[in-house]
N, C-alpha and C positions, 0 to 999 in steps of 0.2 A: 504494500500500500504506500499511500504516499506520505512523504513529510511535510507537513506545513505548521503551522503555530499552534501550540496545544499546550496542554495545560499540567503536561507530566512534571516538566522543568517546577510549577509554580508547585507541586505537591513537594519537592524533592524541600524546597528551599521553606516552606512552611513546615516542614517535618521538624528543620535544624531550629528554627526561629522558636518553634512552641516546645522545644525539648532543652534549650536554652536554659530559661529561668527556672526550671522544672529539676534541672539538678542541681544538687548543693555539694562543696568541695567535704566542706565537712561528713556527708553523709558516706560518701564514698572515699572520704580520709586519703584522697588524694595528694599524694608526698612527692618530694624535691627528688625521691628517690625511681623514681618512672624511668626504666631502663633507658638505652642507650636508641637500642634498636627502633623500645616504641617511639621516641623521640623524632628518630628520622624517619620513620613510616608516616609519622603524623604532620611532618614537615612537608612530604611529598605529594602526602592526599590535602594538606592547606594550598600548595600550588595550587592543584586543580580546580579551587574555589576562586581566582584571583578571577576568570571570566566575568562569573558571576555576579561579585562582588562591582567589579567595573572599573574607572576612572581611577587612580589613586588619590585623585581631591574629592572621592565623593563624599558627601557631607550626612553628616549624623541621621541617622532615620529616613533617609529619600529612597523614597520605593525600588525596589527592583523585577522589572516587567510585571510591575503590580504591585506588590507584596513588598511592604518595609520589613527588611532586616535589621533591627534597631542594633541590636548586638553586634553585627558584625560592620557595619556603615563606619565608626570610627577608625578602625584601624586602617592603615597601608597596607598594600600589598609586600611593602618591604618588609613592613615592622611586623608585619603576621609572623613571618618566615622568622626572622631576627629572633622575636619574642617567644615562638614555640623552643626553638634549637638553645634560647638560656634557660629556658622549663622557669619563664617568669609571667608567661601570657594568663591571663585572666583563666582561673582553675576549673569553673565552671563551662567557659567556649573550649578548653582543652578535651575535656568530658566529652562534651559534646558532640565534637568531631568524630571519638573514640566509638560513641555508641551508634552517630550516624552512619562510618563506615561498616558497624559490625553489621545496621540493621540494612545493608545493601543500598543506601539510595548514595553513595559515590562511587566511583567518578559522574556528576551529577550527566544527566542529556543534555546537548547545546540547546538554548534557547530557537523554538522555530522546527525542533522535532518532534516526530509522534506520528498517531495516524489517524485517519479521517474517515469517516467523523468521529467523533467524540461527543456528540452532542445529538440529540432527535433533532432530524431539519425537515425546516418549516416550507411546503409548498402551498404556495399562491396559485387558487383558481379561481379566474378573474370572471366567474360567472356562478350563478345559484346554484345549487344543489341539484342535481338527478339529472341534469342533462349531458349529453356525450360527452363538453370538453371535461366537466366533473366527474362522470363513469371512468373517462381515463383516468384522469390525476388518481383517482384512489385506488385505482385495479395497479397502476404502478406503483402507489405505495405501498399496496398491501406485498406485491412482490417479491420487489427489493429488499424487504425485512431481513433476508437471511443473505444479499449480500452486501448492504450498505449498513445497514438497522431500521433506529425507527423512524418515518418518516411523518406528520399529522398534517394533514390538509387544512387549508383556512381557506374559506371561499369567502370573496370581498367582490360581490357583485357591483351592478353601477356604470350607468357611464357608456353603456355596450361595451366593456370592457376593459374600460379604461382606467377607472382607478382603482383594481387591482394591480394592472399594468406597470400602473406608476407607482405602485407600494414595491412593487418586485423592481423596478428598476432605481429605484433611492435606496434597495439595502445594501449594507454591507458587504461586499464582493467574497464571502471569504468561504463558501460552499454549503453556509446554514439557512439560507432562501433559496428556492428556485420557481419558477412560474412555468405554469403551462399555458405556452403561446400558440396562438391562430391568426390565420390568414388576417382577420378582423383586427385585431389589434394590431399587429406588427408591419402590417401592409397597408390596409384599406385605411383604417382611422388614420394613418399620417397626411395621408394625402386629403381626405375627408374632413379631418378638423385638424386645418394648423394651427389650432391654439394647445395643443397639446403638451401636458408637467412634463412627458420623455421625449428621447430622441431615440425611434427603432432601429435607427442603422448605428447607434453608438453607444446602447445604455445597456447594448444583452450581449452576449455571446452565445450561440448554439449549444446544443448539447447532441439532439438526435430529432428526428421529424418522427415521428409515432404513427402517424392514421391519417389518412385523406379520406374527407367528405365526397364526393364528385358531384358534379352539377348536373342539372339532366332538363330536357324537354317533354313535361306531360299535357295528355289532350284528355279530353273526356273522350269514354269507347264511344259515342253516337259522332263526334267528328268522324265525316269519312275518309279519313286519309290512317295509313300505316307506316309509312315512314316519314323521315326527315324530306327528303323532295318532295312527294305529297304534299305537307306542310306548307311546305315552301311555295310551290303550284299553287295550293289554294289560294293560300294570300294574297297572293298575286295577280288571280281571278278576282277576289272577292276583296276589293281594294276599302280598309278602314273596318272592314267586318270583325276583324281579330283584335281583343286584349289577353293579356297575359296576367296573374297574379302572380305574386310572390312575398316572400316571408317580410318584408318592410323596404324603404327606401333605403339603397345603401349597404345591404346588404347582400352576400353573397350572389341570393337566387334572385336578385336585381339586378346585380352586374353582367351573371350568366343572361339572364333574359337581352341587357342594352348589348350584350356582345354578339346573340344571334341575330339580333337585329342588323349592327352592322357587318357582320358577314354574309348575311344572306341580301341585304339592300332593302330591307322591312322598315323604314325608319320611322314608318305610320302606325303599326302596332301600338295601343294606348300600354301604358303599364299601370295597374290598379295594386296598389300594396295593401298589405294587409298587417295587423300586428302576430306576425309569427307565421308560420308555415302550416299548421295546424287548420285554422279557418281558410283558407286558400284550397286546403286540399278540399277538406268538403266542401266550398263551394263550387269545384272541382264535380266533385261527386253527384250533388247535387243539379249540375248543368248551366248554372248562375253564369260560368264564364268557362270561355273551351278551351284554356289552355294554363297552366303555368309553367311557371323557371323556379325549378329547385331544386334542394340537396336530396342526393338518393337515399333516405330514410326507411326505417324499417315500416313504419307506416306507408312509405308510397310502393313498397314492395309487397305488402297484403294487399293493396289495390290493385298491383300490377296482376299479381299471379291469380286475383278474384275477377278478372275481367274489368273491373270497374272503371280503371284508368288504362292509359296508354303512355308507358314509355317509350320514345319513341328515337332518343339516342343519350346514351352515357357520356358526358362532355369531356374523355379522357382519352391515353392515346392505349388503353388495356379494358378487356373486357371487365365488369364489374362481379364478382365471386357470387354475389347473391342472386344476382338476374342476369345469368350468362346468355340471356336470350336477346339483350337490348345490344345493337350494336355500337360501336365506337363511335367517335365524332369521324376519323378519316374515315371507317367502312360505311358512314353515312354519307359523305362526299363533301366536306365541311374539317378538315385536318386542324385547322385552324381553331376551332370552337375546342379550346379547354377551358374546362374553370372546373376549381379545384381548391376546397378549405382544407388545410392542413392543419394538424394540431402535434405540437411539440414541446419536447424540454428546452430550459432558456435558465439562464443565469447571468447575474448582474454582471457586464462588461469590469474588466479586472479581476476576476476570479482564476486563480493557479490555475495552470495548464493541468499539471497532476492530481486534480480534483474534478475538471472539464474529462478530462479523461477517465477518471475512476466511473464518473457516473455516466459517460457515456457504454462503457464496458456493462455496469448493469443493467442499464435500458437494453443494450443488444439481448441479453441473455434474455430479458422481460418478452422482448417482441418475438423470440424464437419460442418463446411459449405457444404450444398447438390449440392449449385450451383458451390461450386471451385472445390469441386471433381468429377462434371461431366466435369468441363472444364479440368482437368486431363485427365481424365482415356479418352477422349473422342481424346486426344493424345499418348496414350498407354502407359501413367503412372499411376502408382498404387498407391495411397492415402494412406498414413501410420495415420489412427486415433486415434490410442492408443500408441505413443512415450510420453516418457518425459525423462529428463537427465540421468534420473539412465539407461533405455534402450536402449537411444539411445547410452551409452558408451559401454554398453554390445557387442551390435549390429556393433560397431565400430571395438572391440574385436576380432568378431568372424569375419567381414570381412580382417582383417586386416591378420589371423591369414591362412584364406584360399587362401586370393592372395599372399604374400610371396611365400607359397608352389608353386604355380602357375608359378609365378616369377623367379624362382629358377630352376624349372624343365624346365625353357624354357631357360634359360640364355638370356632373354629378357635386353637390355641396352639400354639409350637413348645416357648417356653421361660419 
């Protein structure tokens, strides 16, 4: 595991500090007559405190990486040495040293060693309770138990995202926060509200991408069309006839919907939002409107496989595990048309590389889980089992690089 700052060094030096005043010379009749040997053994293992100790001006009682050593703060580094070897040093820090070495905590650890964690850490999911990016965060936590420890989830909803976002991106870099991030937050909101407390291209660092949502085109089954051309054909006949729902402005299965618009040259399709994906679908079902833009949910896969709905292309360039019957965007004729929420691990930009890497090692072993990735996909997200930091920033890259465009051409604002 790796080394980073911990709190071994601080036990070593509270061990000496409270065992200090605890012993009395008299008690242990500590004499002038302390062999020759012990002398210089305790001479050698004082050296080894000189680190510790610090400075040789340091002054009476100033903390050391936390923790005041009041007893030991007066002396030099020289006069330690000096003062052991005349057997004149203060009788009770002689002791002391005597029974620290016996009781193992010298030669003390350099300050800055250990391993990680040391502490239950705290993940940020920047949304309410029960929904996927939440089902993730806690199925990872529950995990990792046996190869990081313990991990407790805090969900800080708000904001669509965002002020979780920003609690994860003002802590402390040191691998005791981490946030699980989404397309939404780390993408879309930058561009959507520049008045935003983070900056996503500089306040995180990757960890692993975990699951993609995929976007998708559904119609109600009394549309008569079956695929993507179809569709397309229609519209195009039936010029103004078509709106589209979707889960709110701004969102995902917004963006997917303004992006088939301009790839396909629809730019007359009304778009009706709704709050949440949920009321869209049934009205869907209902017939209220013939089509929406949204994320392939386990909900619009009981409609699919009940006849009720039509999916009628996966917005990705791989077929989708749960509904291997919907084709791709290129086997629709439309290569172009991806949209795709991703949901991943992130930590606050300045966090050790061998902590970036520890926990990206147990995410890997998480995702090669058979059983978490049937509990995914079995919600119509796609298991990403080959991420790690280097691709997941890539991957960040290239989403970032295609929703701007996106973004831009739609003159989409939230604020």
């Amino acid at each position: 595991m790796s080394t980073i700052n911990t709190g071994r060094a601080k036990e070593g030096c509270l061990s000496l500090a409270l065992m200090i005043p605890l012993i009395s010379a008299d008690t242990c009749n500590f004499r002038r007559s302390v062999s020759h040997e012990l002398t210089s053994a305790m001479t050698l293992r004082a050296s080894s405190l000189l680190p510790l100790i610090g400075d040789e001006r340091l002054m009476p009682h100033r903390p050391i990486n936390g923790l005041a050593v009041a007893s030991l703060a007066p002396y030099h580094s020289a006069t330690i040495r000096r003062k052991i070897v005349d057997d004149t040093v203060d009788r009770r820090v002689a002791l002391a040293l005597v029974f620290a070495l016996a009781a193992g905590i010298a030669p003390f650890p350099a300050f800055g060693q250990g391993k990680y964690p040391e502490n239950p850490i705290r993940l940020i999911v920047p949304r309410s309770a029960g929904g996927v990016v939440d089902i993730i965060g806690r199925q990872w936590a529950e995990r990792v138990r046996t190869s990081i420890g313990s991990v407790f989830v805090e969900n800080i909803g708000g904001g669509g995202g965002t002020i979780g976002t920003s609690a994860a991106a003002h802590a402390s870099p040191n691998g005791y926060t981490l946030v699980i991030g989404s397309t939404s937050d780390l993408v879309l909101n930058p561009v959507l509200m520049p008045n935003l407390t983070y900056d996503a291209t500089k306040d995180f660092v990757p960890v692993s991408i975990m699951a993609i949502s995929v976007g998708a085109i559904i119609v109600n089954a009394a549309l008569p069309v079956k695929t993507l051309p179809e569709l397309v054909a229609f519209a195009k006949a039936n010029p103004g006839k078509l709106s589209y729902g979707s889960a709110g402005a701004g969102t995902m299965a917004n963006l997917a919907g303004e992006m088939f618009k301009q790839l396909t040259g629809l730019p007359e399709i009304v778009h009706i939002p709704y709050k949440g994906a949920a009321p869209g679908l049934a009205d869907l079902v209902a017939g209220h409107i013939p089509m929406v833009a949204a994320t392939i949910s386990e909900a619009a896969i009981e409609l699919h496989n009940s006849g009720k709905v039509r999916i009628l292309v996966a917005a990705s360039d791989q077929r989708i595990t749960a509904v291997p019957d919907v084709p791709t965007s290129a086997e629709a004729g439309y290569p172009g048309f991806i949209a795709q929420l991703f949901m991943g691990l992130f930590a606050p930009a300045g966090t050790p590389k061998p902590i970036i890497d520890q926990l990206a090692k147990a995410t890997h072993e998480v995702m090669a889980d058979k059983d978490f990735q049937s509990k995914l996909t079995a919600q119509g997200y796609e298991p990403v089992v080959n991420s790690d930091p280097t691709k997941a920033a890539e991957y960040m890259q290239e989403e970032r690089a295609r929703w701007t465009s996106v973004l831009k051409a739609s003159g989409m604002k939230t604020n």
